[in-house]
Steps between C-alpha positions, in 0.01 A plus 500: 500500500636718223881512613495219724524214286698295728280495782216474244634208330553331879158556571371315141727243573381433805118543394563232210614270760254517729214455198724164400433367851170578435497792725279689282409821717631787365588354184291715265539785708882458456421435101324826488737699639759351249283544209499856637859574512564302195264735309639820671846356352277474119585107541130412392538146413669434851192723608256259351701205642422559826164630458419160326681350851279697721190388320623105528575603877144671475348166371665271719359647805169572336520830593279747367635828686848436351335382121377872558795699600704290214214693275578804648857475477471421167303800410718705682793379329382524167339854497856588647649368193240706317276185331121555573431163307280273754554711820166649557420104501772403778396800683135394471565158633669603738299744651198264475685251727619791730144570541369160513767425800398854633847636480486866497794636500656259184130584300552857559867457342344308176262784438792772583682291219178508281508861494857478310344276220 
């Protein structure tokens, strides 16, 4: 979304709107990729913001596949920054529950992650 922050800032709009009518599919998805741009953008609090919103999403649902990729993301996002602090620990629980719900293709992306610790 780098460049398009108009059409990105219509989309969050309309993704905080729909989790406020308790529409709450796609929330943390949407609160991942934010956390994403924000940190591509160094904004690391507003990062952190909306990782901590994707977990709550996470939480409400009871959802353990997004709990995970929230992990992942977080990992991601911090080895990006260049902090190892914790992230072999996100990137083991979340490659535990990748494997526990038998999701390849997201366990296979911890380890690939792993291998950057």
């Amino acid at each position: 979304a780098l460049g398009r922050e108009d059409e990105a800032r219509v989309h969050a709009t309309r993704l905080f709107q729909r989790a406020r009518q308790l529409d709450c599919m796609g929330e943390a998805l949407g609160c991942r990729a934010l956390a994403l741009h924000a940190a591509k953008l160094a904004d690391f609090g507003r990062a952190q913001r909306y990782l901590a919103r994707a977990e709550a999403a996470a939480t409400a649902r009871g959802s353990a596949h997004e709990r995970a990729v929230n992990r992942l993301t977080q990992a991601q996002i911090q080895l990006d920054r260049g902090q190892r602090d914790g992230v072999h620990a996100l990137l083991d629980e979340a490659a535990t529950g990748f494997e526990r719900m038998r999701m390849r293709w997201h366990f296979e992306r911890a380890k690939r992650l792993m291998e950057r610790v």
